[in-house]
C-alpha positions in Angstrom: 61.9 87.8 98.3 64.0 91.2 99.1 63.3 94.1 98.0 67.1 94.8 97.2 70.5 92.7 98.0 73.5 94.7 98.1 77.5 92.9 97.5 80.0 95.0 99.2 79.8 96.6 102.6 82.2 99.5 101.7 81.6 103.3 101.4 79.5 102.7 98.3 77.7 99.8 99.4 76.6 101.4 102.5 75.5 104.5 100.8 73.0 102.6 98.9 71.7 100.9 101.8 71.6 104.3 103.5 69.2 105.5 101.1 67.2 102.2 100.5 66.7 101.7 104.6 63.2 102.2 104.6 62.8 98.6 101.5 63.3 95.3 102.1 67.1 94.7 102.1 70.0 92.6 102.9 73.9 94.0 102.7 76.6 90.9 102.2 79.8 91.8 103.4 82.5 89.1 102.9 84.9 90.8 105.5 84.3 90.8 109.5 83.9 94.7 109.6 82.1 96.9 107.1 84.1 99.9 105.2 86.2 98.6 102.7 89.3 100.6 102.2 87.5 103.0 104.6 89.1 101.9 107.4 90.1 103.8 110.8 90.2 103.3 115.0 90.0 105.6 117.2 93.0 106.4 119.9 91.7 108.8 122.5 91.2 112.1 120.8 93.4 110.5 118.0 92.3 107.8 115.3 94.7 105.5 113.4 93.7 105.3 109.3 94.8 103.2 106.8 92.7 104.0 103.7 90.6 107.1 102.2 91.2 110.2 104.8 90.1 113.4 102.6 86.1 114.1 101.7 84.7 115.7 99.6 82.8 119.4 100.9 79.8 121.1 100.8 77.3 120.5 98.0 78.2 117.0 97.3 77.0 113.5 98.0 79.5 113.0 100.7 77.8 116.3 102.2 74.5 114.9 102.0 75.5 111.2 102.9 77.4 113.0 106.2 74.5 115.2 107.2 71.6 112.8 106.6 73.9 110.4 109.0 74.8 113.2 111.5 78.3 112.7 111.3 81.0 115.8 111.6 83.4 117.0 109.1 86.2 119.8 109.2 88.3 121.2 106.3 91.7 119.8 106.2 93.8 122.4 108.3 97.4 122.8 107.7 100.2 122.6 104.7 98.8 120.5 101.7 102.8 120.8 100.1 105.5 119.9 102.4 108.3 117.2 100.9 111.0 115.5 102.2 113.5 114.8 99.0 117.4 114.3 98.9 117.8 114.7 102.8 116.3 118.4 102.8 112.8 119.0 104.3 110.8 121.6 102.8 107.7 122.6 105.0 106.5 126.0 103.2 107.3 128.2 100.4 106.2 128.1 96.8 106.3 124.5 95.1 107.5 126.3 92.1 110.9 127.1 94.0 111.2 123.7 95.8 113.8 122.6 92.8 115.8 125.6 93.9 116.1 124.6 97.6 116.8 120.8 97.6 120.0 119.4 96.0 119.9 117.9 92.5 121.4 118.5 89.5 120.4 122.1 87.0 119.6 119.5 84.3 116.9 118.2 87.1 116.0 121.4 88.5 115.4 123.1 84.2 113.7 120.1 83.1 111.6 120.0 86.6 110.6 123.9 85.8 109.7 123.0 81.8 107.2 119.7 82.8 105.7 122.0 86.1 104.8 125.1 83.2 103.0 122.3 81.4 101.5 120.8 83.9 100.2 124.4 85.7 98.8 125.5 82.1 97.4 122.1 81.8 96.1 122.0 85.3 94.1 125.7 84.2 92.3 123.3 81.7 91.3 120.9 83.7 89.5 123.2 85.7 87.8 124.8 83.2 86.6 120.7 82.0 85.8 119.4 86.0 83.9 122.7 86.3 80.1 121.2 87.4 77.7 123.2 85.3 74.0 124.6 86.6 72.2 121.3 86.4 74.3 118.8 84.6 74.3 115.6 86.3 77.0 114.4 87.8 77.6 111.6 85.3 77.7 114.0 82.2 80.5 115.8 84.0 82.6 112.9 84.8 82.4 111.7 81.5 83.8 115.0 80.5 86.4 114.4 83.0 87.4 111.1 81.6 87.5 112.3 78.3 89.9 114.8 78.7 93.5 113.8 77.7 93.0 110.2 77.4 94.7 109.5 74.7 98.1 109.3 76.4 100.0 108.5 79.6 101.3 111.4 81.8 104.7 110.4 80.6 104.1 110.5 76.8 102.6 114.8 78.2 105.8 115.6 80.6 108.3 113.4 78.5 111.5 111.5 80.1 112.8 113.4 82.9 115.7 113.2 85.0 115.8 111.1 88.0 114.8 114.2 90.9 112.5 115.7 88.7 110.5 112.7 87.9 111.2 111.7 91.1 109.1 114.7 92.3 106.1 114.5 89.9 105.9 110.4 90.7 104.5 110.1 94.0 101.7 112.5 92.8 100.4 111.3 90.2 100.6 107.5 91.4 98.5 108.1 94.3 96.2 106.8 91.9 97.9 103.6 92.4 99.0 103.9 88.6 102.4 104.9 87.5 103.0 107.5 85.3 103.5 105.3 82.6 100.5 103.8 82.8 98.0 106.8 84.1 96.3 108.7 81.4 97.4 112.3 81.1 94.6 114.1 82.0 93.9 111.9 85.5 98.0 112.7 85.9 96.9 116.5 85.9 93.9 115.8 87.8 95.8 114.8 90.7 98.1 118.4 90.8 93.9 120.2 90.7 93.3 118.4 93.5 96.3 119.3 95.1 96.8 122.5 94.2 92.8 123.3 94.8 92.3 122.8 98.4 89.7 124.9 98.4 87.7 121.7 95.6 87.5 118.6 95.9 88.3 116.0 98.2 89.4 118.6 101.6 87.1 117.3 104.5 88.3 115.2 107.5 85.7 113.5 109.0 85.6 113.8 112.9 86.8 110.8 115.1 87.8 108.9 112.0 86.8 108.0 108.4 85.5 104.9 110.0 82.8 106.8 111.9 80.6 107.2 109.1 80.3 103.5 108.5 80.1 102.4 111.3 77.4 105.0 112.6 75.4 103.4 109.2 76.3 99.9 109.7 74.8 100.7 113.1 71.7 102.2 112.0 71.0 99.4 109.6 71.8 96.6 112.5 70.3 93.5 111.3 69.8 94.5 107.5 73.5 93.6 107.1 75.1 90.2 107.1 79.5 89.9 108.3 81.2 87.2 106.9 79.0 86.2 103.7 81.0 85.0 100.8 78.3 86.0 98.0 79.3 82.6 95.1 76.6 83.4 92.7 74.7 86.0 91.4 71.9 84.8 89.1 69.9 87.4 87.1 66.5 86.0 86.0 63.4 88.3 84.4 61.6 88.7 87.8 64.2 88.3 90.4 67.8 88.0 91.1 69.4 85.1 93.0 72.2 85.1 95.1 74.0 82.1 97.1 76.3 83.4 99.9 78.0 80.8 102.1 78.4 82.3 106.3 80.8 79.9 107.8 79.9 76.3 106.5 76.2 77.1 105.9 74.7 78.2 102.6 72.0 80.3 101.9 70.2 81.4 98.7 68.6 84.7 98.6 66.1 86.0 95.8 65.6 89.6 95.2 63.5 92.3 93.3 66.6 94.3 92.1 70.8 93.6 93.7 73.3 96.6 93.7 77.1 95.3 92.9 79.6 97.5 95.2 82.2 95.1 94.6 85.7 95.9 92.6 85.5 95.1 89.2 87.4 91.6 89.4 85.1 90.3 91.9 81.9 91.7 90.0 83.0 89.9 87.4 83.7 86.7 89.0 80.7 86.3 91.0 77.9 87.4 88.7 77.2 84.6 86.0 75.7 85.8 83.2 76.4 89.5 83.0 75.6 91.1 79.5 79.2 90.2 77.1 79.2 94.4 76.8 79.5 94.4 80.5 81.7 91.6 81.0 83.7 93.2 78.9 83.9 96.2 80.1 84.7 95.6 83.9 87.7 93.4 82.4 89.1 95.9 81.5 88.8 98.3 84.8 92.8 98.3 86.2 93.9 98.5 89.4 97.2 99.0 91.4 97.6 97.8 95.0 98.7 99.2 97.6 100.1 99.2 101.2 100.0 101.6 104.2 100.9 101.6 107.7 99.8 103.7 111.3 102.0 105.3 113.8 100.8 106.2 117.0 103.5 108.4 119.0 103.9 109.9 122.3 105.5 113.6 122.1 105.0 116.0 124.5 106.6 118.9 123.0 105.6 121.1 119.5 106.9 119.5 116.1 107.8 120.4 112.7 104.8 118.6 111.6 102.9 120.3 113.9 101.0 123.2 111.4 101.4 120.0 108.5 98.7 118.0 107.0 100.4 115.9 103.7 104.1 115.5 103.2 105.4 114.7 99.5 107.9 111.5 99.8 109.7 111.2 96.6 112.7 108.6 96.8 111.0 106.7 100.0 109.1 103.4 99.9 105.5 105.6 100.6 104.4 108.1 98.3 103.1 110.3 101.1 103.0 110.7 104.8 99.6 111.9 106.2 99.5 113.4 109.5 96.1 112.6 110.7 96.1 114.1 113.9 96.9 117.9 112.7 93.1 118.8 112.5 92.9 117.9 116.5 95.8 119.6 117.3 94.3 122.8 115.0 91.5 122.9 117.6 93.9 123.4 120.6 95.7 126.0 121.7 97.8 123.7 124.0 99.8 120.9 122.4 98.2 118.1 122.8 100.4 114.8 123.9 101.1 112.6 121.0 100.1 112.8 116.9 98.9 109.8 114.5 100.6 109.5 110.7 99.6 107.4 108.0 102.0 105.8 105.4 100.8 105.1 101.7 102.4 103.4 99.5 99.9 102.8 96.0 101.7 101.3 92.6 104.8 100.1 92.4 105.9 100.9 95.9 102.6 98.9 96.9 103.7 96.1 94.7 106.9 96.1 96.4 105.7 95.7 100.0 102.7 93.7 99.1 104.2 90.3 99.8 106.4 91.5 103.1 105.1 90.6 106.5 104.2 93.3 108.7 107.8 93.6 110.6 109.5 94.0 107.5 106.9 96.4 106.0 107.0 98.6 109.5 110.9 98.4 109.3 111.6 99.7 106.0 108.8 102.4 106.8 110.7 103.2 109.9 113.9 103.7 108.5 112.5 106.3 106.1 110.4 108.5 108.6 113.6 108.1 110.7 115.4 110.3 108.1 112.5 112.8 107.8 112.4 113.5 111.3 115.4 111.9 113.4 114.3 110.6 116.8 111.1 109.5 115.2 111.5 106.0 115.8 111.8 106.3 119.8 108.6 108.1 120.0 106.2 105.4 118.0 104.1 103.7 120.6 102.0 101.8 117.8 102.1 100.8 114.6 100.4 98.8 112.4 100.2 98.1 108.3 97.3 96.8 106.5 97.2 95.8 102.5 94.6 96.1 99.8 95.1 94.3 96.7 92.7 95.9 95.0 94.0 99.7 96.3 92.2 101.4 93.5 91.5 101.3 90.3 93.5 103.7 87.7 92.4 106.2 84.7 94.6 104.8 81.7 94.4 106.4 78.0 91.7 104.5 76.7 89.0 104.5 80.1 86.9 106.8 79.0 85.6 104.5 76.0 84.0 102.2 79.0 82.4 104.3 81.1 78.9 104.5 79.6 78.8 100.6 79.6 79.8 100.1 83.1 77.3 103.0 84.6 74.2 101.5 82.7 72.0 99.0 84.5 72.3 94.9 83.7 68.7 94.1 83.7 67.6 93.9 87.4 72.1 94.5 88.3 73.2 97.9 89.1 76.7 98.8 89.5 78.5 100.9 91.8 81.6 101.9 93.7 84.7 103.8 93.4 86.0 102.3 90.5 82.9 104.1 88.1 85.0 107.7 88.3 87.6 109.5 89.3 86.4 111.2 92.6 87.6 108.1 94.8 85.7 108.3 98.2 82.7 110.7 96.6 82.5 108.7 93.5 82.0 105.6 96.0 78.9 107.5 97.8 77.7 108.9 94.6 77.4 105.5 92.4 75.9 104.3 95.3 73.5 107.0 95.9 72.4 107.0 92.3 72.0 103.1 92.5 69.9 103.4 95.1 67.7 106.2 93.6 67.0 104.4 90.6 66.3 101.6 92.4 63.7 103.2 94.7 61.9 104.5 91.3 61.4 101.3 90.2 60.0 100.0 93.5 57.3 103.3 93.8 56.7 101.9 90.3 56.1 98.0 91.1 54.0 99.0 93.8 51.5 101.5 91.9 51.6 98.6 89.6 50.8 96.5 92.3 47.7 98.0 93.8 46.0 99.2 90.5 45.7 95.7 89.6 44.2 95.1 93.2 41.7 97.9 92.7 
């Protein structure tokens, strides 16, 4: 019998195994790689991403989780608030003057100005709410953080707007892979904090890659973790847990002291058989949004307008934003470097719409639109390549926070974890995953004083 099984070979996964090394354990990944949605490959001094790219920074779990690893991570150099809207390119300035200097309509640009003042004040408060206190666990907090405006969707708080001026608060706020019809209206505003803040929350880029995280653990753990294993069953009994994975044709059946779920919520649900009908319940009604994203490699010798930038805003275009991957190398050189690396995302309905396009089509349509931001673009792409996730992420909508103390509570001998459990994406991932792990090692030091005082 294992000490612990762990589903799900992704960031939160592989942060419970991390700190559950030194048990008994087995990690099931379905896929033929570990990461999840964490998913990079390096190109020279470059790397090529297609899923989470910003960290969270000192004091948090992703700090520990990085340092206990020995794995390097910078602060996200460059602009944060560059857009491309309407055929004009805005690459510095104040975002409160952007409606000013691209062509719409005054209608646009007034009601644009009204929803921003709400959305600033509003932003203030949320600040005040995601503020972590002297000693409050982390859960306490983002229960608080849940809680706050979630009684309404971002549009019911801004209103109808125009076509530019929702056009420009859109692709924010549905970088959550929920539209803003859908989102509630405190995780709409949450989104401008973490934009606006660059200073907070998630502003690391991890050195070489997102990928070089996982992979340095996946290699640590070496023969602890199993490719390939399609988990069927999980089974909770009194004593034990059983789980029957299937590795090619073969079948196995495992039995375990304790097993850590870092699956999305669909497949928790699916797999695990007799889950408590509070918890079933719950994880039914976890949503997520897809979505889509694509890399460019390219080949320029000479210095860019995208040089000095880190995100570009894309209202209008079939991504939501254009991440330029390779600014923090080119930060650390005083000589342009040959060549830069981007990274297309397109979450919610723009996900939806690319979803069930083949990879020529997906690369074209993204083509056509980076060709417009920056003309000549296309002749300088030397690779390129998309990859989907139907299960993208899952979205705050009013209502969420009513769930959350079912979901984070332990199932009998079944722990939860994974992104999906807040609101802090990748650090959410490592911190259910952490806290997984922790209680699990509690109950093991238990067991086994348990254990020998009945020897002695």
């Amino acid at each position: 019998m294992k000490d612990v099984i762990i589903i799900g070979g992704g960031l939160a996964g592989l942060s419970a195994a991390w700190r559950l090394k030194n048990h008994d354990i087995l990690l099931l990944e379905s896929e033929n790689r570990v990461g999840g949605r964490v998913m990079s490959e390096r190109r020279g001094n470059y790397w090529m991403n297609w899923g989470g790219h910003v960290y969270a920074g000192k004091g948090s779990a992703t700090d520990e989780l990085l340092k206990s690893v020995g794995v390097k991570a910078l602060p996200v150099p460059g602009k944060l608030s560059a857009m491309h809207l309407n055929g004009k390119l805005l690459l510095n300035g104040r975002v409160e003057l952007y409606p000013f200097r691209v062509p719409m309509s005054w209608k646009s640009r007034l009601s644009l100005l009204k929803a921003g003042a709400k959305v600033r004040a509003a932003v203030i408060k949320y600040g005040k709410v995601a503020k972590q206190l002297e000693h409050e666990d982390y859960s306490v907090r983002q229960q608080r953080i849940l809680d706050f405006m979630n009684n309404k969707t971002f549009t019911d708080f801004t209103g109808a707007l125009p076509v530019d001026a929702d056009a420009i608060f859109r692709p924010t706020v549905s970088r959550s892979t929920g539209e803003p019809e859908q989102i509630s209206a405190g995780a709409g505003i949450g989104y401008f904090h973490m934009i606006w803040n660059k200073e907070g929350g998630l502003s690391q880029n991890i050195m070489g890659g997102p990928s070089t995280l996982t992979n340095t653990i996946a290699c640590r753990l070496k023969e602890q973790i199993k490719l390939n294993a399609q988990v069927s069953e999980v089974i909770k009994n009194n004593d034990f847990v059983t789980v029957r994975y299937k590795i090619g044709d073969t079948e196995y059946t495992e039995t375990a002291k304790y097993v850590i779920l870092a699956t999305p919520a669909p497949i928790t649900q699916k797999i695990t058989k007799n889950l408590s009908p509070k918890l079933e319940h719950a994880l039914k009604q976890v949503k997520y949004g897809p979505h889509v994203s694509a890399s460019f490699l390219t080949n320029e010798t000479s210095e860019q307008v995208w040089d000095d930038v880190y995100a570009f805003a894309t209202p209008k275009k079939s991504f939501d934003i254009l991440i330029h991957n390779s600014n923090v190398v080119h930060a650390m050189h005083n000589k342009r470097e040959q060549g830069s690396s981007f990274m297309t995302f397109s979450p919610a309905n723009r996900g939806k719409a690319l979803i069930d396009k083949s990879e020529a089509e997906i690369l074209e349509i993204y083509l056509t639109d980076l060709e417009e931001m920056f003309p000549g673009f296309r002749n300088l792409v030397v690779e390129a390549k998309v990859n989907k996730f139907p299960y993208g992420s899952a979205y705050v909508y009013p209502g969420r926070g009513q769930i959350q103390a079912t979901l984070t509570e332990p199932d009998g001998r079944l722990f939860l974890a994974g992104d999906y459990l807040g609101t802090f994406y990748t650090e959410t991932a490592i911190q259910t995953g952490f806290t997984a792990a922790q209680n699990i090692n509690s109950l093991l030091g238990f067991n086994k004083m348990e254990e020998m005082q009945n020897i002695l």
